[in-house]
C-alpha positions as YAML, in Angstrom:
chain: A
units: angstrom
residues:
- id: 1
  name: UNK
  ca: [-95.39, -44.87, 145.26]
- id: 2
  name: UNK
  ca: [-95.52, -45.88, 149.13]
- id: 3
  name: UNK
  ca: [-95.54, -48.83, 150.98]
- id: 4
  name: UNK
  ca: [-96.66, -49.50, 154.43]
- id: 5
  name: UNK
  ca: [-96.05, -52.45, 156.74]
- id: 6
  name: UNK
  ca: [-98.50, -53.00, 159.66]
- id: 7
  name: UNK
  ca: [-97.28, -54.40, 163.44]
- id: 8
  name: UNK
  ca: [-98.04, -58.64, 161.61]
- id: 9
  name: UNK
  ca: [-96.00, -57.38, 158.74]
- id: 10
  name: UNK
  ca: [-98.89, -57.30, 156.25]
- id: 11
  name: UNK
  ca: [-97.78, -54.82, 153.48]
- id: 12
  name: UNK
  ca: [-99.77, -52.57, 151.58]
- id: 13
  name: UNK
  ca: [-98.03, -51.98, 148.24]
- id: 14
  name: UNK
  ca: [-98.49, -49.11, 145.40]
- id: 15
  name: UNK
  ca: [-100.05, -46.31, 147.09]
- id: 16
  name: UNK
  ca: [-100.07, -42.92, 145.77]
- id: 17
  name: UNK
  ca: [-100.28, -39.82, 148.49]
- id: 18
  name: UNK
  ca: [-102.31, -37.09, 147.88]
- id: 19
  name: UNK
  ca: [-101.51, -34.15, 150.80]
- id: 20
  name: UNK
  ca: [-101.78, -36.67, 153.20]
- id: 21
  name: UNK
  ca: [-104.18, -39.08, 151.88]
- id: 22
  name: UNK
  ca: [-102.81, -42.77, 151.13]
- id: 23
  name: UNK
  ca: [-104.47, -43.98, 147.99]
- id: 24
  name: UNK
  ca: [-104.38, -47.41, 147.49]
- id: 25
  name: UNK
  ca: [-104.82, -48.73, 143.31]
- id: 26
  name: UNK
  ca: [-107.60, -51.02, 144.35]
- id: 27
  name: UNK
  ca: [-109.49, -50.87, 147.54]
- id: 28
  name: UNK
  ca: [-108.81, -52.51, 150.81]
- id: 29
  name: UNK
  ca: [-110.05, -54.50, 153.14]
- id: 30
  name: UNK
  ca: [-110.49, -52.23, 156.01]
- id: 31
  name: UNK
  ca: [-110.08, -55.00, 158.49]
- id: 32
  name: UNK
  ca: [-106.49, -55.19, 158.04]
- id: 33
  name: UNK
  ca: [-105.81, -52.56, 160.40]
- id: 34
  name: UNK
  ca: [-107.54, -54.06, 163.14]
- id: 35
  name: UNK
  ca: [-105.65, -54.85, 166.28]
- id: 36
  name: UNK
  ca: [-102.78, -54.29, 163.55]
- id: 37
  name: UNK
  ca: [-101.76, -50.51, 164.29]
- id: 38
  name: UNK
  ca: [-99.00, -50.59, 166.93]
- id: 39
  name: UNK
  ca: [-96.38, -50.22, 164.75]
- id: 40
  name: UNK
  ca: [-96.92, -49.02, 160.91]
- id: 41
  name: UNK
  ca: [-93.60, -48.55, 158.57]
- id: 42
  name: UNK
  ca: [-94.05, -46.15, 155.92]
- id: 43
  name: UNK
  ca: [-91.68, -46.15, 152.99]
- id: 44
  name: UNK
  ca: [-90.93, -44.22, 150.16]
- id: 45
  name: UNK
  ca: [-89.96, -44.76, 146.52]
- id: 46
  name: UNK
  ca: [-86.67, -43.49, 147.26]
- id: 47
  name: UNK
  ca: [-86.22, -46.29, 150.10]
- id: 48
  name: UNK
  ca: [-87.02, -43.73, 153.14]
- id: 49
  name: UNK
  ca: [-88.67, -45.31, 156.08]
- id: 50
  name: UNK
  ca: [-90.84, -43.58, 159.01]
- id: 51
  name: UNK
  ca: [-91.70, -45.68, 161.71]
- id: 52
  name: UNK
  ca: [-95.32, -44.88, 163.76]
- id: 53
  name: UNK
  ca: [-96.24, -46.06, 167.07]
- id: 54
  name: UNK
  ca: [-100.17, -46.36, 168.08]
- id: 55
  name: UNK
  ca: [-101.88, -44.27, 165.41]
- id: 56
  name: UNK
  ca: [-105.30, -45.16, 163.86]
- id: 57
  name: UNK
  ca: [-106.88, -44.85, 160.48]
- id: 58
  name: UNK
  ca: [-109.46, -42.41, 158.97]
- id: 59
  name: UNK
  ca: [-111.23, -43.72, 155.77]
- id: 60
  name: UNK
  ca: [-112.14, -41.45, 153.25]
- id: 61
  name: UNK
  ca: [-112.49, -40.64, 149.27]
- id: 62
  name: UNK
  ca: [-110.99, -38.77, 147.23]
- id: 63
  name: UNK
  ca: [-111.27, -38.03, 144.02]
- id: 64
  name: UNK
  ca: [-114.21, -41.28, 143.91]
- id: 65
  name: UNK
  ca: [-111.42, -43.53, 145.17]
- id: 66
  name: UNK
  ca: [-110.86, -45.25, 148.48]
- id: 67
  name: UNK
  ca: [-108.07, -43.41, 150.79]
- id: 68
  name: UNK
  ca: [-106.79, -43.84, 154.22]
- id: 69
  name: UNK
  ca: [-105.22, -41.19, 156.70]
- id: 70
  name: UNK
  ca: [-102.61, -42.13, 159.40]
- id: 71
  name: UNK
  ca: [-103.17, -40.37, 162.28]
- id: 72
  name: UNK
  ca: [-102.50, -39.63, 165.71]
- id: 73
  name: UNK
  ca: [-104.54, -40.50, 168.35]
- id: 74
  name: UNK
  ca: [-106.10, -37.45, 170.55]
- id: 75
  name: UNK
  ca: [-105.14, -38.02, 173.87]
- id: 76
  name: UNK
  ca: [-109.18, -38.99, 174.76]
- id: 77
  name: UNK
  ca: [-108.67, -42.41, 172.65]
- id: 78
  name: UNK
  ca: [-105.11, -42.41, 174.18]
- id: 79
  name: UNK
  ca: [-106.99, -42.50, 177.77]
- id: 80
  name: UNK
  ca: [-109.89, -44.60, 176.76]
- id: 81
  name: UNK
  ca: [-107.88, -46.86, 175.53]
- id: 82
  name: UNK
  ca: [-105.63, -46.82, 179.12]
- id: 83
  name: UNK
  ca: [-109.16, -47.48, 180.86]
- id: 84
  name: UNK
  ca: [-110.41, -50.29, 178.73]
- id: 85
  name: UNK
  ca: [-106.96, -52.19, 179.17]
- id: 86
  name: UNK
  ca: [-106.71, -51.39, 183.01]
- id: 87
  name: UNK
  ca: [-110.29, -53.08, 183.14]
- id: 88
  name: UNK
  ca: [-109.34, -55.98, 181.12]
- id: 89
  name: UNK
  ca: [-106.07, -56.46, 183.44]
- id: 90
  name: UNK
  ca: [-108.59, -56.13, 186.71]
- id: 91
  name: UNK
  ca: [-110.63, -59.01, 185.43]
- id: 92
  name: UNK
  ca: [-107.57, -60.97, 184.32]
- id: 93
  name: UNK
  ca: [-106.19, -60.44, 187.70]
- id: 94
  name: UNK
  ca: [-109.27, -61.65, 189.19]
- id: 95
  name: UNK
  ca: [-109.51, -64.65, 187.35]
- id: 96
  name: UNK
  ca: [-106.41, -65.41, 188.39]
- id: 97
  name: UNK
  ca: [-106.98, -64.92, 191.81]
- id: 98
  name: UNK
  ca: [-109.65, -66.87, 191.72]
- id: 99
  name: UNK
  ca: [-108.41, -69.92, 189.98]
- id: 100
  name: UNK
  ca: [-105.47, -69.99, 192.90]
- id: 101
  name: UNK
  ca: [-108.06, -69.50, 195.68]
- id: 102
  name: UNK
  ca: [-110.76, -71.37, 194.35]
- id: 103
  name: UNK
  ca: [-113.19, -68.59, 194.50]
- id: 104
  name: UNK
  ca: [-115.14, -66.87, 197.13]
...
């Protein structure tokens, strides 16, 4: 059996693997991963850890049962994801700007 620990340190306990399939004994809340993905800990039943940086999830059945996949993010959600935070710093730094200058 695995375990996994997301970035808040919310554990996911007793999954099986299949290939690369993580199948959990009773499903999950998808929502979990959420904002939650920056850092995933995978461990073993023997105690092995594997540390993950910014991956994402892919849902998916198997064998009629709920499964998730870990895994890497192509480099166009790596670049989308560059854009959308660059935006979100431009309007950040404008608000800023604004609340020391008062506005235009």
């Amino acid at each position: 059996m695995y375990k996994i620990i997301l970035a808040d340190g919310t554990t996911i306990d007793n999954l099986e693997l299949n290939g690369n399939n993580f199948i959990p004994e009773t499903p999950i809340d998808a929502n979990i991963f959420n904002g939650n993905l920056s850092k995933i800990s995978i461990i073993d039943s023997e105690g092995n850890i594997e540390e993950l940086n910014d991956f994402r999830i892919v849902f998916a059945e198997v064998a009629g049962k709920q499964s998730f996949i870990i895994a890497e993010k192509s480099s166009e959600e790596k670049r989308d994801e560059r854009v959308t935070n660059t935006e979100v710093d431009i309007v950040t730094l404008e608000e800023t700007i604004d609340t020391i200058f008062g506005g235009a």
